[in-house]
Phi, psi and omega in degrees: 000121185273149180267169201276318182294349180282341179221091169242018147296323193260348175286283208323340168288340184255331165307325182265023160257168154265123145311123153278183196268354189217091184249148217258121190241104191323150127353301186269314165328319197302305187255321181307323155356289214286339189306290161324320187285307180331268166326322190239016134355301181248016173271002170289125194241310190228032195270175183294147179252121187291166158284139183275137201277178153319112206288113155104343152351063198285176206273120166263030168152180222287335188276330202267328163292336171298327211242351142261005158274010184277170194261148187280359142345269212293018177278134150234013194223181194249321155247151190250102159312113201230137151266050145306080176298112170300328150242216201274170352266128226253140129284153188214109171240165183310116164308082201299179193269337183264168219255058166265164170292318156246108197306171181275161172234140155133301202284184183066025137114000179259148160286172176269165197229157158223163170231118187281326161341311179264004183331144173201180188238343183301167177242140170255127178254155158262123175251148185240136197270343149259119173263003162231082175285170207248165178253009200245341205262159210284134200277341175266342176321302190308323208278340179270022194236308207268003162299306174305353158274336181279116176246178190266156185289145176073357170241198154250001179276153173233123217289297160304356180258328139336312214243339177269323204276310172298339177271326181273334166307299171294356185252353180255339206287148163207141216239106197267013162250339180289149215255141154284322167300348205263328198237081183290127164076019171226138196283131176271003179225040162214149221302127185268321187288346135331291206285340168301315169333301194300286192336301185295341172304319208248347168272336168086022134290123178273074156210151173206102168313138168227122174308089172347290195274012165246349168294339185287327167301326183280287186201106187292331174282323164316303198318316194288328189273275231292316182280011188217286170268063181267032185227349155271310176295323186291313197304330165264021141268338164273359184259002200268306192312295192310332163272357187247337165294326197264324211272329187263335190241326222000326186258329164333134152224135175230179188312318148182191208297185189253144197218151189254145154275024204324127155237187174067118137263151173280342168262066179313058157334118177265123180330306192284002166232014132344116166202175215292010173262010147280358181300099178109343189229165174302086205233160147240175187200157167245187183167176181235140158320102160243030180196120181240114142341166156264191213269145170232132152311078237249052180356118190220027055277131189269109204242117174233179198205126178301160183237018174237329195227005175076321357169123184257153144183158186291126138236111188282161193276135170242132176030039141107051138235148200264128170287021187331131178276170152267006190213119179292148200245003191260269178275356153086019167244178230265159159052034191263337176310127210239111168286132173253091191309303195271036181255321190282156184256165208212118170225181200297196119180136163271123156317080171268081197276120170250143194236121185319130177314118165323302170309322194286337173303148180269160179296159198017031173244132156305154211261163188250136178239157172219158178253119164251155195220102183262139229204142163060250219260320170278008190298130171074021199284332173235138151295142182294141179111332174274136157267132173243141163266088150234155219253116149157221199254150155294157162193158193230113182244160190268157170261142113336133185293279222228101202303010164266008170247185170260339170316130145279156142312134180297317197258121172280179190234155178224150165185166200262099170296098176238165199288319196223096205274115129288042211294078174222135171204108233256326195266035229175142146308152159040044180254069168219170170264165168349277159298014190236341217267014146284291212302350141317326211237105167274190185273357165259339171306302185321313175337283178291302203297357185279299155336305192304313195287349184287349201288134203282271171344348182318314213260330178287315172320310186278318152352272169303318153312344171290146158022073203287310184296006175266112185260155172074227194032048172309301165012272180287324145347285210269006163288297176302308187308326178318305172307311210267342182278343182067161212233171162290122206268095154325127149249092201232081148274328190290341160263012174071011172253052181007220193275153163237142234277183203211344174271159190274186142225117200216118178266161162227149173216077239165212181274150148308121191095015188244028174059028173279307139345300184304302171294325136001273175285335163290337202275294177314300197283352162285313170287148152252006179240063174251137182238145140264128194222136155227170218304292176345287182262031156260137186235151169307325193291317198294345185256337156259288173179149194235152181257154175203166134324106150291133188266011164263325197268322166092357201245137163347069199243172173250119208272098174288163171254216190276295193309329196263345168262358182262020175310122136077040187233196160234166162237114191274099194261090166263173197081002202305324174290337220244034155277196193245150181309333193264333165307322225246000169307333182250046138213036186272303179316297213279354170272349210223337184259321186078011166236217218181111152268143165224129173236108201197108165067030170083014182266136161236117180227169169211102166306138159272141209223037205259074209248171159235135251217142176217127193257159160226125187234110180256129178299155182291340153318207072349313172250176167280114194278118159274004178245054154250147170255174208316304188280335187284320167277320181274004185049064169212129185332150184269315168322317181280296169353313192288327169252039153240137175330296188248153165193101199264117152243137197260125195227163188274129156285357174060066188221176175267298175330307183306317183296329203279285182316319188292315168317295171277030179253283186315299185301325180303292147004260176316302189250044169257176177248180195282007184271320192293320188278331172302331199294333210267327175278174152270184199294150154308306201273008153272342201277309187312310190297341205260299190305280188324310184282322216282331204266003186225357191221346177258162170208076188308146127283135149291155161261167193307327204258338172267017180260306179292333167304308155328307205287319169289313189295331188257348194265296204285284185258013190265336181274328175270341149289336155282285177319349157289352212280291169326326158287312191323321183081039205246333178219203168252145182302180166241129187250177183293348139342287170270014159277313151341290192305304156313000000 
């Protein structure tokens, strides 16, 4: 890196060119920057040490290296215009230990990188906040000074002071609420994010999650710049990581640099108060997925090429338009350049619609959505049907009148760039993520739940924890816990019967006012990929899948519905007598195939459905008629009948004794206090911890002496009560089906 008075033939040649603001940079222009700093690196002795960019930032043309090499001599203004992008989109190289304007890219084996995640259209100026330093004052003073005066425009960080305050958050933060139980394999009374570094060292994921409330905790003012300015600040926090990574790892190679997540931000957003003073800034909000795109390609540098001289050149997307030159810089003709598609880089990004969390909704309002956009390592990371915590930038974009002008709308469009995926819900079963779900369980959980499963009593206890405020109907408890632990899932594709299904089905049925609604809604509130629907106001399509008009694309996609978003959940369906026959038709494929066929507006697809379906039914009467059978009060086909498991009927015994415990079960409710109803029961968060490990780590077989039992018990008497059931003309029979299923 050269000082400005050592070349000064070569300053006076780029001053006396015109720049355009987006100049398009040939194949050898292109790599000489990096060549030069590289080489003359170490003959720089008393020039300015620049501010440090975006790691791998290159220089966008010949005027903007004059005006960040300049000497603070040679300032005559209060901003210094540095044509720099302070976000994305960023190349990202090994961050040297040192005070460069651009880190090397490339070396110690990682490649560059970007993050479109952080995209902005903005330019970055440094304004320097005392502009009248004396020019007569000492020239290394100034140059030792004047980092510290320069902030980025329109903001107050100042990018080394930004990037010392994030280095020292990481090698010093010891996080003084954190649990040995919580932080498997981690020393709680040493620097955690140090220790995340090593982690990312012996596993080779280039991410470092960051706790939000712990930068707050930390440092409120940093906590503040990162939430006001996250599109300045992360990138300066990955040159922060990526030098406290290299310097501790030297020998590491990874996939690419290492990039920070922030989550948990404390500005926590409800969809319905999103307003334009978020715009820009760092917010999170929750919702449930019901709608993912396919990977759409996203042009982020453009390579075109003449088409009289061969003549190459770069051009980057500035605020998603391509900036075609006009001029060939070689042979000087006009409109000769040719875009070369498979030259150009490209990075991933998705379409995500998230829709407000039913809890989260106010009573008789429709639910609300925003559109999110995932870009590179998070494209498919959520599914429709997931609840998420997501983390990430507000943005605002101008519409178009007409796409063939350029005029906008006074009203912008919005959506959220995100940075950071939660798949958590504390109040859910199996609501963690994925790559998290050893480390949920320490060795003393493991312990107790182990303990637990030896108790001769275990299965009357989880009964009972189930829905403690429903009284009695042990039964059906232990039916639905049957359900929520789920059966063993078969696979015989290699004999051409594919799979056999591994979910329960379970009707309830009876008098009205027998708590079935209730277990329902308790059931629902439980699971986290669960859906409620009731019959009345279900239609087929809303329960399978709908074509609709994309409104960007313009093009047909498929819109899912409640089965296809409760995969691999239940879907708690009430009201069940009162669909209709053709709702309740699509659903003999999805209880018994476990998948979802669509033939539709020229879409032929087939979804997975592997939900288990939980039902509720009132007879067509007022009461249950006991001298009807089963299909005559409820009106429902002996086909649909036949692929549910279970069928429970709940009926009011009319007795007084009964009524009397039931009177005082309810009045208990109200004036005992909650340590008390807690005392009698078991803990919740022992029955979920219970559910969760059994249901992802055990994978049960029969054994020889319950297989001939079974075998006997279905030969003998399961078979001579269905044929009585059958002269009678009173239930349903048992088929090969239901010997499967058992």
């Amino acid at each position: 890196m050269s000082s400005p008075s050592s070349t000064p033939s070569r300053r006076g040649n780029r001053r006396g060119r015109v720049t355009p603001a987006q100049t398009p940079r040939s194949e050898d222009a292109r790599s000489s920057p990096y060549q030069r700093r590289r080489g003359e690196d170490s003959t720089s002795t008393g020039e300015l040490q620049p501010m440090p960019t975006s790691p791998g930032a290159d220089l966008q043309s010949p005027a903007a290296q004059d005006t960040l090499f300049s000497s603070p001599a040679q300032i005559h203004s209060s901003a210094i215009p540095l044509d720099f992008d302070v976000s994305s989109p960023l190349t990202y190289g090994t961050p040297s230990s040192r005070v460069e304007g651009t880190p090397r890219s490339g070396a110690r084996g990682t490649p560059v990188r970007q993050r479109p995640d952080l995209g902005s259209a903005r330019k970055g100026l440094q304004v320097d906040l005392q502009s009248d330093v004396a020019a007569t004052e000492d020239i290394v003073a100034s140059e030792q000074s004047l980092g510290q005066k320069l902030v980025i425009w329109g903001t107050d960080v100042n990018v080394s002071t930004c990037k010392e305050n994030f280095q020292r958050f990481l090698q010093r933060f010891i996080d003084p609420l954190a649990k040995e139980e919580e932080n498997i394999g981690i020393d709680i009374t040493e620097p955690l994010y140090m220790q995340r570094l090593g982690e990312i060292n012996v596993i080779g994921e280039p991410f470092l999650n960051v706790n939000c409330e712990h930068i707050k905790s930390f440092d409120k003012n940093l906590y503040r710049q990162l939430i006001c300015y996250p599109q300045e600040v992360i990138p300066t926090f990955d040159m922060a990581v990526n030098e406290i990574f290299f310097d501790c790892y030297p020998d590491s190679i990874l996939e690419h640099q290492i990039q920070v997540r922030p989550f948990n931000a404390l500005k926590t957003k409800n969809m319905r108060n999103l307003n334009p003073e978020d715009i820009d800034q760092l917010i999170a909000i929750s919702g449930m997925v019901i709608r993912t795109s396919q990977l759409i390609p996203e042009m982020q540098e453009a390579f075109f090429q003449c088409q009289v001289c061969a003549h190459t050149a770069r051009v980057e997307i500035d605020r998603g338009r391509i900036a075609e030159p006009s001029v060939c810089e070689r042979c000087h003709t006009t409109h000769s350049m040719a875009l070369i598609h498979n030259r150009s880089v490209f990075s991933d990004k998705q379409m995500i619609k998230l829709q407000e969390s039913p809890e989260d909704m106010p009573a008789g309002q429709t639910p609300h959505t925003v559109i999110l956009f995932a870009h590179n390592d998070l494209v498919d990371k959520v599914q429709p049907g997931d609840r998420v915590n997501v983390t990430g930038i507000y943005r605002a974009v101008p519409i178009r009148v007409n796409s063939r002008v350029s005029n906008v709308k006074s009203v912008y469009k919005t959506h959220i760039d995100v940075i950071h995926y939660r798949k958590t819900d504390a109040k859910r079963l199996h609501g963690f993520d994925e790559e998290a779900e050893q480390k949920l369980f320490s060795e003393k959980r493991v312990e107790l739940l182990k303990e637990l499963s030896r108790k001769p009593d275990i299965y009357e206890r989880l009964a009972s924890a189930l829905a403690p405020s429903i009284y009695e109907h042990e039964d059906i408890k232990k039916g639905i816990l049957l359900q929520l632990f789920g059966g063993t899932r078969k696979d015989f594709s290699h004999t051409g019967r594919g799979k056999f299904r591994a979910e329960i089905n379970i009707l309830l049925c009876g008098d009205p006012g027998t708590s079935k609604s209730q277990l329902l809604q308790y059931v629902y509130n439980l699971v986290p990929r669960g859906q409620y629907t009731s019959g009345k106001g279900s239609s087929a399509v809303g329960l399978t899948a709908y074509v609709m008009k994309d409104p960007e694309t313009r093009q047909l996609v498929l819109q899912t519905g409640a089965l296809v978003l409760s995969d691999n959940g239940i879907c708690c369906i009430d009201e069940f007598d009162k669909m209709n026959e053709s709702t309740r038709s699509v659903l003999h494929e999805v209880m018994e195939q476990q998948t979802l066929s669509i033939a539709k507006a020229g879409i032929i697809c087939q979804l997975n459905a592997r939900t288990s379906i939980l039902a509720a039914a009132n007879p067509i009467e007022s009461q249950w008629n006991p001298k009807k059978t089963t299909i005559e009060n409820i009106q429902l086909p002996h086909t649909l009948l036949s692929r549910f498991d279970l069928i429970f009927l709940m009926l009011d015994p009319q007795d007084e004794a009964y009524d009397r415990r039931l009177a005082h079960h309810l009045v208990a409710l109200y004036y005992q206090s909650e340590e008390q109803v807690e005392e009698e029961f078991m803990d919740m968060a022992v029955l979920k911890d219970y559910i969760a490990y059994a249901h992802s780590m055990v994978m049960p077989r029969l054994s020889q002496e319950a297989s001939q039992a079974l075998i006997e018990a279905i030969t003998k008497d399961m078979f001579e009560e269905a044929l009585r059931a059958l002269a009678d003309d009173d239930f349903l029979t048992v088929t090969g089906k239901t010997v499967r299923l058992l």
